[in-house]
C-alpha positions, 0 to 999 in steps of 0.5 A: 956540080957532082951528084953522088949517092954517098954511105955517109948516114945521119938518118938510122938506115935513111929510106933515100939519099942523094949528095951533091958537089958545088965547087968554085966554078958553080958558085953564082948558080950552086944556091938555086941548083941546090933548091933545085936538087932538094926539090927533085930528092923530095919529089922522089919521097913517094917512092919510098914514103905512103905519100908526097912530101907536103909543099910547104915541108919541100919549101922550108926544106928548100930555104934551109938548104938555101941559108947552108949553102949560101954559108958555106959559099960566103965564109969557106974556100973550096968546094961544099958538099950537100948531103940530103937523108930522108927518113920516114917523117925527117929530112936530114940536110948535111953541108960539109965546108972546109972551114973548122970554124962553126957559123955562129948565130948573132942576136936578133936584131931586126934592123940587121939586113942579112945575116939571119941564116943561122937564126932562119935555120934554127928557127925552123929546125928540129935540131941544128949541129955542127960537127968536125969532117976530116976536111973541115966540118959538117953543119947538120940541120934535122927537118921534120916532114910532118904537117904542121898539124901532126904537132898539135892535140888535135888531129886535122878531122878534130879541130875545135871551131 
């Protein structure tokens, strides 16, 4: 693995980013060394943020990074790399492959045992792109980092009961 801090900006002016490089050699560890690696960016939000990066947001973050990754390993050759870009309430999580193909997301169907990566993503995701890299293509998922209450009418001193 290659860490690298990258010029590349999906993020207007991101407040910090960090990429890192899994090649072929790190295939069986590149999944949990890229949880790893997004939990350590987050834990550094609070240099750059009011305040820490909530757990369950660090969590989803991980499992989104998890399902690219783990894409970019079963169904390319060559190495991927991860691009991670925070903003000031968005993560922005990049995986460039060198396959031109994009991942392309099946029906749901309950009684499909894996494959649900690009559902999962979707799912929990803002926004999920797939654009074409020189080398390849760059798969682009925009998390939120907002608490879950942030998208409701009522903030969290307001709740009905």
């Amino acid at each position: 693995m290659t860490d690298a801090i990258t010029a590349e900006r999906a993020v207007p002016e991101p407040l910090l980013s960090a990429g890192a490089v899994y090649g072929d050699a790190s295939r069986g560890g590149a999944i949990a060394a890229a949880r790893a690696f997004t939990a350590e960016f987050l834990a550094a939000a609070p240099t750059v943020l009011p305040g820490p990066v909530g757990e369950e947001r660090v969590e989803l973050a991980q499992l989104v990074v998890s399902e690219l990754v783990t894409n970019a390993i079963r169904h390319t050759v060559g190495p991927c790399r991860l691009l991670l870009e925070l903003g000031r309430d968005v993560l922005e999580i990049s995986v460039f492959d060198q396959e031109s193909a994009a991942p392309v997301p099946r029906g749901h169907d309950p009684r499909r045992i894996g494959q649900h990566g690009v559902e999962i993503v979707v799912a929990v995701c803002e926004s999920l792109t797939v654009e074409p890299a020189p080398d390849g293509k760059r798969v682009r998922a925009r998390l939120s980092l907002l608490p879950e209450y942030a998208t409701t009418a009522h903030p969290p001193d307001r709740r009905p009961r």
